[in-house]
DSSP file (Angstrom, degrees, kcal/mol; ACC not computed):
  #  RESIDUE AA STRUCTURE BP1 BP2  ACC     N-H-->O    O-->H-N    N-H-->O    O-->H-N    TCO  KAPPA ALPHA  PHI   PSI    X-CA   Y-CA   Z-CA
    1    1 A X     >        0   0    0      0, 0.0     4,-2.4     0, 0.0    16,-0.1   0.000 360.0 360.0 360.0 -31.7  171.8  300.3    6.8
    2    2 A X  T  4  +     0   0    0      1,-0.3     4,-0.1     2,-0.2    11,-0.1   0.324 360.0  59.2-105.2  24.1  171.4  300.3    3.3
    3    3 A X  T  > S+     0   0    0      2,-0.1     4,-1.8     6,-0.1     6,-0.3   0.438 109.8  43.8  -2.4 -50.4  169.5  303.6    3.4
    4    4 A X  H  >>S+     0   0    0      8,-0.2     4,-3.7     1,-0.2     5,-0.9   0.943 106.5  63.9 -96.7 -40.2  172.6  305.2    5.1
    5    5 A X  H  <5S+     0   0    0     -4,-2.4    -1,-0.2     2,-0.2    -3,-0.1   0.797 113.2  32.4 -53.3 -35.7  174.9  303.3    2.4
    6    6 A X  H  45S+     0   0    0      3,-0.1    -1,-0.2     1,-0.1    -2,-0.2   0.939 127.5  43.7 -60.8 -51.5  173.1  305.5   -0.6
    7    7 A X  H  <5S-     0   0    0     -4,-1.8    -2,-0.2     2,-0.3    -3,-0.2   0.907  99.9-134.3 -77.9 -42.4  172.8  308.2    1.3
    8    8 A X  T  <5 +     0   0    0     -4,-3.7     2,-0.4     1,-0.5    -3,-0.2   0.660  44.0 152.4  89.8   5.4  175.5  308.5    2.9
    9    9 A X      < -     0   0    0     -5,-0.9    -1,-0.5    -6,-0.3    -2,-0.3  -0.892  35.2-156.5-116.7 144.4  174.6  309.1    5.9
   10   10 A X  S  > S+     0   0    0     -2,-0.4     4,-1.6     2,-0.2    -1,-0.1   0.534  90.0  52.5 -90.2 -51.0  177.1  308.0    8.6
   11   11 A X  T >4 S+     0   0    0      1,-0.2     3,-5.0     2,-0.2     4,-0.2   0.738 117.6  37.7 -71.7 -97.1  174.2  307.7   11.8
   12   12 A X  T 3> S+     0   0    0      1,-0.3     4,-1.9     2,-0.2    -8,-0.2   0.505 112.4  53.7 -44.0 -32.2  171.8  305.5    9.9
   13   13 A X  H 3> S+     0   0    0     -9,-0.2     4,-1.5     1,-0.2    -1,-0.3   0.818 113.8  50.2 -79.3 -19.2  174.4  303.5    8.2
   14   14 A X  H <X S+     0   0    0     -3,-5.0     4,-1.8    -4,-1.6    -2,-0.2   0.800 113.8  41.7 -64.6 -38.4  175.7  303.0   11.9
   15   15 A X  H  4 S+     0   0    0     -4,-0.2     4,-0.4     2,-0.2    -2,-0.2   0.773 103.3  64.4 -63.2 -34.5  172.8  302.0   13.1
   16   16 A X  H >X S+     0   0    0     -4,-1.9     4,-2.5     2,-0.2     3,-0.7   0.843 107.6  40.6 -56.2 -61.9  172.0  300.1   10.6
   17   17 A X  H 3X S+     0   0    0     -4,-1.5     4,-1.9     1,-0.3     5,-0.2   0.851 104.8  65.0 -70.8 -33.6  174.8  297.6   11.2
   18   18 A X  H 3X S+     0   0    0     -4,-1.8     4,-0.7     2,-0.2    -1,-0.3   0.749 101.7  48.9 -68.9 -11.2  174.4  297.8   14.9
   19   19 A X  H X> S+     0   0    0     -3,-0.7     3,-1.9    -4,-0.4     4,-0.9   0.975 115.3  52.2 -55.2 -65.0  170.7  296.0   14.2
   20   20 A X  H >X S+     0   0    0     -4,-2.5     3,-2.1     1,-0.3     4,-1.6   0.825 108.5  43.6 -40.5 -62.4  173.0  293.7   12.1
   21   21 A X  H 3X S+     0   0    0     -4,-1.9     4,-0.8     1,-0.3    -1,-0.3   0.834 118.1  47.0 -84.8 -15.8  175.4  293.0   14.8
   22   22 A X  H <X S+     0   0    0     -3,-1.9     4,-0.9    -4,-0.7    -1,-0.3   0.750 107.5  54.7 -86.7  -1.3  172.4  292.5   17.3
   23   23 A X  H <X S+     0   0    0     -3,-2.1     4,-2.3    -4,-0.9    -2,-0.2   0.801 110.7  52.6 -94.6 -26.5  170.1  290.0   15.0
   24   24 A X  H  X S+     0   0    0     -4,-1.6     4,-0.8     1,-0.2    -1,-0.2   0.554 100.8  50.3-116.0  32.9  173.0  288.1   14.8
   25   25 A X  H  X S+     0   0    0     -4,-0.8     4,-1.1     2,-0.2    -1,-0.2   0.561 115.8  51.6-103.9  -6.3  173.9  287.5   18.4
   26   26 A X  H  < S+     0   0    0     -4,-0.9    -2,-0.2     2,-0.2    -3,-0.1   0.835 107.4  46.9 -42.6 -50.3  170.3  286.6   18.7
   27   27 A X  H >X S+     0   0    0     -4,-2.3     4,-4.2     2,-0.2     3,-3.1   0.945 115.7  49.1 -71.1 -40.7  170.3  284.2   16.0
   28   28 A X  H >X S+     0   0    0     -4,-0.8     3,-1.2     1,-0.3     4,-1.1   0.889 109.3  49.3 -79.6 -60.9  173.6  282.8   17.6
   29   29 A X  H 3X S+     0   0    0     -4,-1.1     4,-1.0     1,-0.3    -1,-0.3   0.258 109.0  50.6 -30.8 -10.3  172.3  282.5   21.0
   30   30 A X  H <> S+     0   0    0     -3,-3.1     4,-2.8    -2,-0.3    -1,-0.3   0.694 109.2  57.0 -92.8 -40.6  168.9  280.5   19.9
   31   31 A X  H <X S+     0   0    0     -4,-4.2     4,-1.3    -3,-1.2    -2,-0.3   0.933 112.5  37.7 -59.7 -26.2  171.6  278.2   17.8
   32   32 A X  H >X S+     0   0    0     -4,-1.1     3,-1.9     2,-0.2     4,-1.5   0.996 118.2  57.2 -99.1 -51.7  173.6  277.3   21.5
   33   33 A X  H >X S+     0   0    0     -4,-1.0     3,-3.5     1,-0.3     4,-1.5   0.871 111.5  36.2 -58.1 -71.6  170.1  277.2   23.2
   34   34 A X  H 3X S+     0   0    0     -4,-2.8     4,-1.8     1,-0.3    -1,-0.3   0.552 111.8  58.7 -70.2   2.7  168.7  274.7   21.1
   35   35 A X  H <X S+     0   0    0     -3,-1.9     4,-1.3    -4,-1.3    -1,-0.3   0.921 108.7  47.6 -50.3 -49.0  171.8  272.8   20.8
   36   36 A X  H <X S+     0   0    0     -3,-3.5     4,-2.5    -4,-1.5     3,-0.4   0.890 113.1  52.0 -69.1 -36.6  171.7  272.5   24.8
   37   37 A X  H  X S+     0   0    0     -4,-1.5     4,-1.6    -5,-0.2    -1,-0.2   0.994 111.7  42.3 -54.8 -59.3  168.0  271.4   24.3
   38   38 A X  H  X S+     0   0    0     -4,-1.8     4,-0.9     2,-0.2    -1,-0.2   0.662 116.2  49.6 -60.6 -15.2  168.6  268.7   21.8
   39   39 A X  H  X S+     0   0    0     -4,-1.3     4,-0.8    -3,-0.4    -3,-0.2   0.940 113.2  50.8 -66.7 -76.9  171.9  267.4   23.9
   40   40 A X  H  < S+     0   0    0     -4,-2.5    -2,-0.2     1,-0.2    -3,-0.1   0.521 110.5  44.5 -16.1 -45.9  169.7  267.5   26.9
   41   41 A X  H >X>S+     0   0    0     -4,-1.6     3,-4.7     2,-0.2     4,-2.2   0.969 109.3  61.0 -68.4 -73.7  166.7  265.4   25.3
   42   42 A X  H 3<5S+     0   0    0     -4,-0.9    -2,-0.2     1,-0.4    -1,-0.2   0.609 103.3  44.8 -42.9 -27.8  169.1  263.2   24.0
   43   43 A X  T 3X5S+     0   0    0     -4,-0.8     4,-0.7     2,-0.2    -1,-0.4   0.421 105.6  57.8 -80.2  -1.1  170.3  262.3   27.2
   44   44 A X  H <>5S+     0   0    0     -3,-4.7     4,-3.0     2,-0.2    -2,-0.2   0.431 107.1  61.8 -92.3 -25.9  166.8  261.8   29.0
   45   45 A X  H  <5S+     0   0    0     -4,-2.2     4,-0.3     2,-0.2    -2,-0.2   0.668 102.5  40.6 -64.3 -32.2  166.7  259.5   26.1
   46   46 A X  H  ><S+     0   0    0     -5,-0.6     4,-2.2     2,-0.1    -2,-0.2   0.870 110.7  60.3 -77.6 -47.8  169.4  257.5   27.2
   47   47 A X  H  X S+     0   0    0     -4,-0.7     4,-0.8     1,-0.2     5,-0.2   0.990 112.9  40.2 -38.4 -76.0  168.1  257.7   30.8
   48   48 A X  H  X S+     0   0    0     -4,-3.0     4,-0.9     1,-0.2    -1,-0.2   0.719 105.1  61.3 -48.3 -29.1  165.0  256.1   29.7
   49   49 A X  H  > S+     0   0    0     -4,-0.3     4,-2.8     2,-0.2    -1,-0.2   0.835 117.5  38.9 -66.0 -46.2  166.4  253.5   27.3
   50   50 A X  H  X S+     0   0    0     -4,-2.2     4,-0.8     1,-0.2    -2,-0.2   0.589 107.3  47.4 -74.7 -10.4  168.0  252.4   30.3
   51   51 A X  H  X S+     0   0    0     -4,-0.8     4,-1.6     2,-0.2    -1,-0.2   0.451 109.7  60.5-121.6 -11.7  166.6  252.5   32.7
   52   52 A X  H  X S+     0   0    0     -4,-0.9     4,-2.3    -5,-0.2     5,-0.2   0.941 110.4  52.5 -40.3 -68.9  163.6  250.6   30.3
   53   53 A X  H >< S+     0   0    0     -4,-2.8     3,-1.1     1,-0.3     4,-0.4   0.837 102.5  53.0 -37.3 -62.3  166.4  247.9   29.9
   54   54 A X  H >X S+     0   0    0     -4,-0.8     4,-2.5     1,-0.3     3,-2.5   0.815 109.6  49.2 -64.7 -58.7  167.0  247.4   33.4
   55   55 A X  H 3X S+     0   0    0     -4,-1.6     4,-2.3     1,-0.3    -1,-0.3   0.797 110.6  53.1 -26.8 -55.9  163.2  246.8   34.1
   56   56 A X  H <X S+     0   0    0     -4,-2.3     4,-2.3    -3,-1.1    -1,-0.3   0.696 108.0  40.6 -37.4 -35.7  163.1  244.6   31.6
   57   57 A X  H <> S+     0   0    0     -3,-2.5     4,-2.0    -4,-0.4     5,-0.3   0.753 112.5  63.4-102.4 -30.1  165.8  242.2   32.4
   58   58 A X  H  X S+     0   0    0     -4,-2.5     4,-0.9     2,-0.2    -2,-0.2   0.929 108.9  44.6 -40.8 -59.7  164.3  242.8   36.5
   59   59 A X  H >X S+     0   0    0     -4,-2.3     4,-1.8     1,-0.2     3,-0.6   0.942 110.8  54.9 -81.6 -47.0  160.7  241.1   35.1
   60   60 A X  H 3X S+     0   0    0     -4,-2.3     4,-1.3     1,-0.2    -1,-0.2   0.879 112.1  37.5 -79.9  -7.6  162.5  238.5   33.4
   61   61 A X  H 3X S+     0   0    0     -4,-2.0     4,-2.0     2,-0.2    -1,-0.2   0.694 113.4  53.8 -48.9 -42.2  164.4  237.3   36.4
   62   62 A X  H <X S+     0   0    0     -4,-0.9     4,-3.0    -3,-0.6    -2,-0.2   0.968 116.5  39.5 -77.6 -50.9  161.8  237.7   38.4
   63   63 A X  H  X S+     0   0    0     -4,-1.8     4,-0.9     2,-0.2    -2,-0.2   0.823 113.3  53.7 -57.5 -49.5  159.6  235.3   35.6
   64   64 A X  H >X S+     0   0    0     -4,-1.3     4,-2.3    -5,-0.5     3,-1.3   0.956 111.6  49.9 -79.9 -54.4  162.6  232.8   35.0
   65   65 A X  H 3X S+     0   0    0     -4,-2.0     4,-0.7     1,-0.2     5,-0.4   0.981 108.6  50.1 -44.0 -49.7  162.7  232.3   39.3
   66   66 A X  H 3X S+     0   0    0     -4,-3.0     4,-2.2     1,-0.3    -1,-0.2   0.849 115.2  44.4 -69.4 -11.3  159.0  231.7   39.4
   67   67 A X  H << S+     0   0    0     -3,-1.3    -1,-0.3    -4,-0.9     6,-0.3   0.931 113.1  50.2 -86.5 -40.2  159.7  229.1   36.7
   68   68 A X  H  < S+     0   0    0     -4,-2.3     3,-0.2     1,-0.2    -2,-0.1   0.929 113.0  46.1 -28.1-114.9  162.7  227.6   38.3
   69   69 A X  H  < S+     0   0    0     -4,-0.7     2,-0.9     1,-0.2    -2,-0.2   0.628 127.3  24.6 -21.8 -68.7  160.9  227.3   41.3
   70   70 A X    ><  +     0   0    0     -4,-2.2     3,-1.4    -5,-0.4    -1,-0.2  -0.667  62.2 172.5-111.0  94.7  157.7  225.7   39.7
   71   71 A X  T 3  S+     0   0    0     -2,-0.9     3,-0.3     1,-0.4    -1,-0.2   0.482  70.7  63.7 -76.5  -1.3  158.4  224.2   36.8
   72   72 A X  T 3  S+     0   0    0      1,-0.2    -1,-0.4    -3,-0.1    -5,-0.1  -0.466  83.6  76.6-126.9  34.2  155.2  222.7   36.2
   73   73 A X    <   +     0   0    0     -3,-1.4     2,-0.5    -6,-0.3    -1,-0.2  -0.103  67.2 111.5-117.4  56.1  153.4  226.0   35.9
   74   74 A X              0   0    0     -3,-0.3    -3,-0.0     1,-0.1    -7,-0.0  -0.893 360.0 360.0 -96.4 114.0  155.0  226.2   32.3
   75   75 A X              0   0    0     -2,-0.5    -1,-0.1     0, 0.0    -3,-0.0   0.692 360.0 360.0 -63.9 360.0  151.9  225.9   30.1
């Protein structure tokens, strides 16, 4: 592009900017992918956090019955 801008010539300086217009529908299409990746994650992150919890709160039910039920295996 900046070749055709000196020169003056009209093809190259065309071309030139159509590389431009294609480098940056690249770049802008990597930005929205890796937006969608990092939304994505970020929700599998949630998934897991939760589903973590749930487990959790599952064993300690499950822990608080068997104590309830025999209270004398408290050491």
């Amino acid at each position: 592009m900046a070749t055709g801008l000196i020169d003056k010539n009209k093809e190259q300086r065309d071309r030139g900017l159509g590389e431009v217009g294609e480098a940056v529908g690249r770049t802008a299409r990597g930005v929205v992918q890796t937006a969608k990746g990092v939304y994505q994650a970020a929700g599998l992150v949630k998934v897991a956090a939760v589903g973590t919890l749930a487990f959790g709160i599952v064993d300690f039910k499950d822990a608080s019955d068997a104590v309830l039920a025999d209270p004398g295996s408290i050491p």
